[in-house]
C-alpha positions as CSV (number, residue, x, y, z in Angstrom):
1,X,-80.9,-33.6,-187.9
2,X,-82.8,-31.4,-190.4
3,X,-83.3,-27.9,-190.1
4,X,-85.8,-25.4,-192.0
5,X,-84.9,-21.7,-192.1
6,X,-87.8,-19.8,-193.5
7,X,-87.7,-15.9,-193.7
8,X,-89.1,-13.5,-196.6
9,X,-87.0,-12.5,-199.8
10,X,-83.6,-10.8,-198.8
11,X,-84.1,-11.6,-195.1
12,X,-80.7,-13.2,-194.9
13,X,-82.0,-17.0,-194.6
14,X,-80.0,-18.4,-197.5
15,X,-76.3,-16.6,-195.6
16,X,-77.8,-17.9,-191.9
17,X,-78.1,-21.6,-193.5
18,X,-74.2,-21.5,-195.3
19,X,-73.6,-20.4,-192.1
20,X,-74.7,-23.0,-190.2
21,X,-73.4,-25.5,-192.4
22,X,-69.7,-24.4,-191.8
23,X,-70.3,-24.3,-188.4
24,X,-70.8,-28.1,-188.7
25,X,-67.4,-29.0,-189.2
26,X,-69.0,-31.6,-192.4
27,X,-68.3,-31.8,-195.7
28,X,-71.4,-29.8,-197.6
29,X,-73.2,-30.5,-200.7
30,X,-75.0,-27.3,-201.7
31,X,-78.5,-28.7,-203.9
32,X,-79.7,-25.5,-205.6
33,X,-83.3,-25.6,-207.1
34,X,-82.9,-22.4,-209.1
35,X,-83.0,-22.1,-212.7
36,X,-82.1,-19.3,-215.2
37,X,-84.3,-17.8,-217.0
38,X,-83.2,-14.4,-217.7
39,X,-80.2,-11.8,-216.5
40,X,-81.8,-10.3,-213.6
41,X,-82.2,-14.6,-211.8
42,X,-78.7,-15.2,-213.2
43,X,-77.3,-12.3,-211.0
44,X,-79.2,-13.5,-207.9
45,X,-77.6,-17.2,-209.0
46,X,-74.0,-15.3,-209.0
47,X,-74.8,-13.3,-206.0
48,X,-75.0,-16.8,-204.1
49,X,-72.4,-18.4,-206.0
50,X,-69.9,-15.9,-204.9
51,X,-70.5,-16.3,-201.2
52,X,-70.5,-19.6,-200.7
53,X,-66.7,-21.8,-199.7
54,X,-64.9,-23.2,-203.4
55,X,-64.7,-26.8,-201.6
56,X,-68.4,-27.3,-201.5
57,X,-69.6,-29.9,-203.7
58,X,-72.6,-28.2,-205.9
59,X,-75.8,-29.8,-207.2
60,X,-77.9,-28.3,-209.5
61,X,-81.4,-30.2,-209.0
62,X,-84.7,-28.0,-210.2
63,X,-87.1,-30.7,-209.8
64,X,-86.1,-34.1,-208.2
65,X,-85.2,-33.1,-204.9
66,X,-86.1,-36.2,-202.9
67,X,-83.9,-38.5,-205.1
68,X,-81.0,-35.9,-205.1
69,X,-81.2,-35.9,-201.2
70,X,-81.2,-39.7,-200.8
71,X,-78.1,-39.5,-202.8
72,X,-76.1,-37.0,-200.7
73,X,-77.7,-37.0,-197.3
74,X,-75.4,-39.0,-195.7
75,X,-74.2,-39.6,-192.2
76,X,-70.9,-37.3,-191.5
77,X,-72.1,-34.8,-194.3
78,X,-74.4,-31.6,-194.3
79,X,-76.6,-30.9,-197.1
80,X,-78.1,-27.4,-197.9
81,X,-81.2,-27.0,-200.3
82,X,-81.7,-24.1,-201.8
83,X,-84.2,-23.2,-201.7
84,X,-87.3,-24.9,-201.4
85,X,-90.0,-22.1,-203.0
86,X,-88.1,-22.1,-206.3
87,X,-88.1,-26.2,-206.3
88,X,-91.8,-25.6,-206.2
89,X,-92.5,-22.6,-208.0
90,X,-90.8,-24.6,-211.3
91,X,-93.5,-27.5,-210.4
92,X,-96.5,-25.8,-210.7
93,X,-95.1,-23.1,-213.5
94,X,-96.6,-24.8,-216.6
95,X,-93.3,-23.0,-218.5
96,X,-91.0,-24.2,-216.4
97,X,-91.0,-27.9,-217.0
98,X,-91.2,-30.7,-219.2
99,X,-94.6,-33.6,-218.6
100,X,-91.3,-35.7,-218.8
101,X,-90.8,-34.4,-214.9
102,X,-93.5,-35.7,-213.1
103,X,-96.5,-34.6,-211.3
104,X,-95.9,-31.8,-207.6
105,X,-98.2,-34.2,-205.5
106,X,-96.1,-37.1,-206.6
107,X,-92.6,-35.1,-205.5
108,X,-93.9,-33.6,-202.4
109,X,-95.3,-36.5,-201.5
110,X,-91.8,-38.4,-202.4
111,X,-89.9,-35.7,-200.1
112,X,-92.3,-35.3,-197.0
113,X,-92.2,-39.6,-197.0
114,X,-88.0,-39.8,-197.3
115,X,-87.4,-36.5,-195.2
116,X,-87.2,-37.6,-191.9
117,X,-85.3,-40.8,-193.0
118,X,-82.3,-38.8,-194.2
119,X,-78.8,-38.9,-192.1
120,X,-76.6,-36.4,-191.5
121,X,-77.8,-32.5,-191.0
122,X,-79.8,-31.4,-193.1
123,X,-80.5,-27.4,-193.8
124,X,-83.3,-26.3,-195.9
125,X,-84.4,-22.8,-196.9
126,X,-87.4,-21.7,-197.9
127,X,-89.9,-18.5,-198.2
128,X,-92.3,-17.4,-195.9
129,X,-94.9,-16.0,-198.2
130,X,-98.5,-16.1,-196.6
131,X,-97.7,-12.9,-194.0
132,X,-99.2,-10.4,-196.8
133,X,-101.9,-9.9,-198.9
134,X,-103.7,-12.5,-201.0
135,X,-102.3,-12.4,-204.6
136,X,-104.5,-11.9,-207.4
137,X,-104.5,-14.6,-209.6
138,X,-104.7,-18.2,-209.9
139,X,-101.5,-19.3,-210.1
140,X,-100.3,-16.9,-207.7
141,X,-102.7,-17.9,-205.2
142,X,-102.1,-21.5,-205.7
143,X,-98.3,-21.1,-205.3
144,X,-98.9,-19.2,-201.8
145,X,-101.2,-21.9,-200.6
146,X,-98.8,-24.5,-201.7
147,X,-96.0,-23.0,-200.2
148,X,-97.7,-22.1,-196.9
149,X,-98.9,-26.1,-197.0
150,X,-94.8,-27.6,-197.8
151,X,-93.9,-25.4,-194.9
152,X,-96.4,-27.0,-192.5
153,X,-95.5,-29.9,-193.6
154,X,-91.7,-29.7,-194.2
155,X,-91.8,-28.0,-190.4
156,X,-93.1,-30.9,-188.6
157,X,-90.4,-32.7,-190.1
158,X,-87.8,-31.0,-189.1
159,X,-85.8,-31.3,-185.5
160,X,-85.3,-27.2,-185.6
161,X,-87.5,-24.5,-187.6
162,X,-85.9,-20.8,-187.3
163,X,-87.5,-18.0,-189.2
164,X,-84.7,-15.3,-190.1
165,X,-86.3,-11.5,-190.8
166,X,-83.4,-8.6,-191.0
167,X,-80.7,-11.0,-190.9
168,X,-81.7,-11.9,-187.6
169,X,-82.7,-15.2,-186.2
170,X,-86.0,-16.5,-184.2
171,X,-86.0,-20.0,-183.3
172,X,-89.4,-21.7,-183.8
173,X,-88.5,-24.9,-183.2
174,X,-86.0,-26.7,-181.2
């Protein structure tokens, strides 16, 4: 069963996901995609850190998220990702990673072909960020468009879609 929260920054999507994940009953791996790059993302890194249950296993994975999931999606277990914008805003940042790592398409297309293959539940978070203005900039504008595209596509994947705004869930799908 896989699940997609989406919801816009500080909407309460990454707390309604660990939530749902202890409501399982399963063991949980928790995949975060973040990396630190200065104080003010470490703080957000120890905000989360200090919410979620001692017990759950914890893997750090910035870019190879299909590969990390075949390991741990298992039947009997729950995984969380966490969160899917930052595992693609470190793609297409050309600071952010090494040529060593791989091409976006390449993952993307990795993740969208093993997602629905994957056992056990499933929970992954990501931004909704195409409900305000165009960006200015390149990058910017290619990071919303890639984003609103991984959504689509992550969506129709998923068994359940819920989109979270003031803490508050909608279900989408399901």
């Amino acid at each position: 069963m896989r699940e997609l929260i989406l919801g816009g920054a500080r909407s309460g999507k990454s707390a309604y996901a660990e939530r749902l994940a202890i409501c399982t009953g399963l063991p949980v791996t928790y995949i975060a995609t973040a990396q630190v790059w200065d104080d003010e993302m470490a703080a957000r890194v120890r905000h989360h850190q200090e919410r979620r249950p001692d017990h759950w296993r914890i893997v750090e994975e910035p870019f190879h998220l299909a590969d990390t999931l075949k390991a741990h999606a298992k039947s009997g277990q729950c995984v969380v990702v966490d969160c899917l914008t930052l595992w693609l805003a470190q793609w297409i940042c050309p600071d952010c990673k090494s040529p060593q790592e791989g091409s976006w398409t390449a993952e993307r297309a990795l993740l969208l072909e093993l997602l629905p293959t994957f056992a056990g539940k499933i929970v992954l978070v990501s931004n909704e960020v195409g409900m305000g203005i165009v960006p200015l900039g390149e990058i910017n504008r290619r990071f919303q468009d890639e984003q609103g595209r991984l959504n689509q596509a992550v969506a129709a994947a998923c068994e359940h879609v819920t989109f979270i705004a003031a803490g508050l869930p909608l279900q989408l799908k399901g």
